[in-house]
MIBA-324581 format. One record per residue (C-alpha): x, y, z. Coordinates in steps of 0.001 Angstrom, whole numbers, plus 500000, padded with zeros to 6 digits. Example, Ala and Ser with C-alpha at 12.3 -4.5 7.8 and 13.67 -1.06 7.14 Angstrom:
MIBA-324581
512300495500507800513670498940507140
This chain:
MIBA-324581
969457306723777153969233309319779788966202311687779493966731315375778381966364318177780175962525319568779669961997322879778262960721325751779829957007325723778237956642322402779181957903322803782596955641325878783448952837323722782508952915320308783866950521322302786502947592324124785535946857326665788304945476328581785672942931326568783793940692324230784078941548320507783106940206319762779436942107316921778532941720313225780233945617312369780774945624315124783147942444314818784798942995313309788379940785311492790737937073311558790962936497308246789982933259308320792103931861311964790585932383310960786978930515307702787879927525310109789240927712312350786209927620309162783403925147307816784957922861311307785368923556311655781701921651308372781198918590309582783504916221310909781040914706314417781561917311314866784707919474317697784813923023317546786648924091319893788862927887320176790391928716322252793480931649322467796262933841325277797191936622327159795556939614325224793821938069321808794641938080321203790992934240321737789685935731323328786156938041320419785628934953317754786203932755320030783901935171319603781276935368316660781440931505316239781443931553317814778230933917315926776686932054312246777824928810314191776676930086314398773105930927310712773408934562310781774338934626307953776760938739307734777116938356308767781070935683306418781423937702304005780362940554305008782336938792305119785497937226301577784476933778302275784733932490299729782419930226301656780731930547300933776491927317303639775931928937306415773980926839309682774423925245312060771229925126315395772511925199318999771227927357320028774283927226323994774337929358325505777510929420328818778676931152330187781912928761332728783142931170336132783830930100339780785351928178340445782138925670337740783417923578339297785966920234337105785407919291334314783984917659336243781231921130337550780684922226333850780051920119332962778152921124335770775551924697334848776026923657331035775471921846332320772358923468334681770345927220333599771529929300332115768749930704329939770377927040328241772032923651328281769802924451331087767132925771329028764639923181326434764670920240329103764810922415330407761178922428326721759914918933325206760895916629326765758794913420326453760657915098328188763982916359331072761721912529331604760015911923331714763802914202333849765463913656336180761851909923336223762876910701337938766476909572341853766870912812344301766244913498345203769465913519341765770584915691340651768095918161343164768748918016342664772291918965339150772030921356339391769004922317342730768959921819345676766530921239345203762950922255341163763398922152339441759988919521336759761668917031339030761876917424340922758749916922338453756217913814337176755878912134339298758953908936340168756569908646336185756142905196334771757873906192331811760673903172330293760428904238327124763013903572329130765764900495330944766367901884333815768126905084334350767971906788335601771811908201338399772381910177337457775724913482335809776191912570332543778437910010331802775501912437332859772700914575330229774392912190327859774756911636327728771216914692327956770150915948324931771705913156322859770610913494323796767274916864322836766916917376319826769366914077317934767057916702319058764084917909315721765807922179317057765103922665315079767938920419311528768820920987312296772614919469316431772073921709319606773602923116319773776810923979323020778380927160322986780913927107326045782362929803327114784427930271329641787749926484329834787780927232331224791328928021334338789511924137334922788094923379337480790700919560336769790566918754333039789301915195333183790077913344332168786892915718329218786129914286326047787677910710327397786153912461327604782910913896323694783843910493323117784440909469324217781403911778322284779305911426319315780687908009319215779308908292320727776206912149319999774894912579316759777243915900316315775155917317319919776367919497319121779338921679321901781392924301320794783933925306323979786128927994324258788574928766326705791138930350327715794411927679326326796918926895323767799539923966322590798402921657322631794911919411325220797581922282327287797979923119327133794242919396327988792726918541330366795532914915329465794757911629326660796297912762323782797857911494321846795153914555322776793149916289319365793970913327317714792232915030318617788945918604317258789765917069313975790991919962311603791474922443313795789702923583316726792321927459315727792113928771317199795391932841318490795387934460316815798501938370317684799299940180315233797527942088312703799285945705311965799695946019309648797094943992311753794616946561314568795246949514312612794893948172311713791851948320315323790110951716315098791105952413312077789710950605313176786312953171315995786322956253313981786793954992311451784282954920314586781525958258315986782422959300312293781207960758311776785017963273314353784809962086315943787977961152314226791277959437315280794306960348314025797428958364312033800067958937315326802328957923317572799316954654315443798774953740315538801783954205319262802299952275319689799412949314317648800166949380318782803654949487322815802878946842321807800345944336320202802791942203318728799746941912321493797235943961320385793914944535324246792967946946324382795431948624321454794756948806322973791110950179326257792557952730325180794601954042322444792360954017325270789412956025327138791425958713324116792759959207323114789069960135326765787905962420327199791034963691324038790241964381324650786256966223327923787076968986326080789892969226323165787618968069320862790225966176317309789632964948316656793222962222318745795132962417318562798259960830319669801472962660322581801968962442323634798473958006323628799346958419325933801621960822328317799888958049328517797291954938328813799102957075331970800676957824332901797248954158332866796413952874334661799111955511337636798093955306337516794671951566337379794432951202334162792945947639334320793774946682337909793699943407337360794382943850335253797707946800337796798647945229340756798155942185339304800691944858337974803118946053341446802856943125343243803540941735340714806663945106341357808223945922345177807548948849346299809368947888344190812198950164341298813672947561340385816260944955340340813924946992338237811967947706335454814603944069335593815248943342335003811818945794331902811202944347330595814306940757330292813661942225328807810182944008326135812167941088325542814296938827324551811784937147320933812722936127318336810052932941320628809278935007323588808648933320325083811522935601326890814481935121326582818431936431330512819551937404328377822832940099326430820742940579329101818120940978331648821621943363329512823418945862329215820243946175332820819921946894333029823730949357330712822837951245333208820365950508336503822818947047337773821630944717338138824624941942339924823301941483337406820401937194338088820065938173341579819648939722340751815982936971338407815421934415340892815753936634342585813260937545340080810934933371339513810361933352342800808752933027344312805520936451346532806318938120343582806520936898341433803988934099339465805706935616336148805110934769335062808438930675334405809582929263333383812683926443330493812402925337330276816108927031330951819626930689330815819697930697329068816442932469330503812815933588329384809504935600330770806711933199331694804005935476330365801818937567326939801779940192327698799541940809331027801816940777329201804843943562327067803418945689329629802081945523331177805182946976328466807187949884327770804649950850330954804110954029332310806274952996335032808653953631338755807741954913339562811098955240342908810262953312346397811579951705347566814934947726348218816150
């Protein structure tokens, strides 16, 4: 029997521009960072740490991190690892936002959040005699004013600990011990902390790892973040790899295959009712140049253009209707409004833009000489003129220079949308 038509809500999301990917069916690739991340799970006393750039797909492997932490093993088993260990954590994640300035700040969020440690500081009743011990002010600081932890029993003597701190890294400390000896989960808690890259000043963090990993050896954090390197990420000694030891999962661009496989994911939901073509898959993985959020985006976009004209077939064509369609609708707002600003009203600046994009080489870095001649190519003469532009803050900064007559796009995912995206053409110096 022939398939029926999908509906609406279930076209719009067979791709997840949006979102991370939280469940296993739809998680694609990465056979060889899951691998990394089971087996840092095992490490005992090792922390994990995921970086790479924007839209790579760091979320989606935190997710699923989580999920094998609390001893789901269904993509492990999928991506036949051969690993039968099933892990016990108490998986708490938390993507850090603009609220999270510090780490102190996280560790408040991690602490008096609902949806992290607050419950479990409520239910184990040797953390709440703690936390009910803490001066006022402290208290409130971390839980807010007049929080019901602090009010019950706050005249009650905690005689476990001789002095009882009055800062937030010890408060923390404690806390944590307490509850992962509680023994709620055999394997202890593990923190997943997401956008890290957003804590504004992380100093204090690997001291805190330090820390732990003394006193609470069965307290684990895996953090991800926009960065090249663990360095990059912490912002702090050199030393700070010591604490990732074998478990610093780096983001590559995914390949081909991997691509085609989010692709094939999202036919496979539709129940087959739409296709992409050869041309269209190619087009797709092409414009995306290794970053699956693209591949998401544009395919989001393909499948709704395809639902309203009642077509079953995306072609080639149809790929580069949409990625029109996104540039001029704002599909990405964020990545528009930046294309927006780097170009201005300017159509050389433009063609000098899209041409240090397509001049990247397999570093990311750009030669001007290449970058230079390709612009001359499309009638721009004075191309280092815009470059000294494009570097700064009027425009965006997107572009840096990291030694003579070399640059790179600050950002990846930019980079990329750059070259896909159909030239303005439009507007005068």
């Amino acid at each position: 029997m022939e398939n029926t038509k999908p509906g609406l809500s279930e076209t719009e999301n067979a791709f997840q521009p949006a979102r991370e990917i939280s469940d296993f069916e739809s998680f694609a690739g990465r056979k060889h960072p899951v691998d990394m991340a089971y087996l840092g799970l095992l490490t005992e006393g090792s922390s994990l740490a995921v970086v790479g750039n924007r839209g790579i797909g760091k979320s989606s492997l935190a997710r699923q991190i989580q999920a094998i932490g609390e001893g789901n093993n269904d993509l492990v088993d999928r991506l036949e690892l051969g690993y039968g260990h099933k892990f016990d954590f108490l998986v708490v994640y938390l993507a850090c936002g603009n609220n999270v300035s510090a780490v102190e700040d996280l560790l408040i969020r991690l602490m008096s959040s609902h949806a992290c440690l607050a419950p479990w500081i409520y239910e184990v009743e040797k953390s709440h005699r703690y936390v009910s011990s803490l001066a006022p002010q402290v208290s409130a600081k971390i839980f807010g004013l007049g929080a019901e932890v602090a009010s019950k029993t706050s005249t009650e003597a905690y005689s476990e600990v001789a002095s009882v701190p009055q800062d937030v890294f010890s408060v923390f400390d404690n806390v944590v011990k307490i509850i992962a000896d509680e023994k709620i989960a055999s394997d202890g808690i593990l923190f997943v902390v997401d956008e890290f890259d957003q804590i504004d000043n992380p100093s204090g963090f690997a001291s805190m790892l330090k820390a732990l990993a003394t006193n609470a050896p069965n307290v684990r954090f895996c953090i991800v973040g926009v960065a090249k390197d663990i360095q990059d990420l912490m912002r702090e000694h050199e030393s700070s790899d010591r604490l990732f030891a074998g478990s610093i999962i780096s983001l590559e661009p995914m390949s081909a295959d991997e691509l085609l496989e989010i692709v094939n994911i999202a036919e496979a939901k539709l129940g087959g009712w739409y296709t992409f073509s050869q041309d269209a898959r190619d087009k797709m993985i092409g414009l995306a140049a290794g970053h699956p959020y693209l591949v998401h985006l544009v395919g989001k976009f393909a499948l709704r253009k395809a639902y309203r004209e009642n077509a079953r077939v995306i072609e080639g064509g149809d790929i580069d209707d949409v990625v029109r369609t996104i540039a001029e609708s704002n599909g990405d707002p964020v990545l528009e409004g930046r294309y927006r600003k780097a170009v201005a009203s300017s159509r050389q600046r433009e063609i000098v833009l899209k041409s240090l994009a397509r001049s990247q080489d397999d570093k990311g870095e750009v030669w001007t000489t290449n970058a230079y001649k390709v612009a001359l190519d499309e009638g721009v003469d004075n191309a280092s003129q815009y470059v000294g532009q494009l570097v700064t803050k009027e425009f965006g900064q997107e572009i840096e220079k990291i030694r003579e007559r070399y640059y790179r796009f600050k950002d990846s995912l930019f980079a990329t949308y750059v070259a896909a995206r159909p030239s303005m053409r439009s507007g005068d110096d």
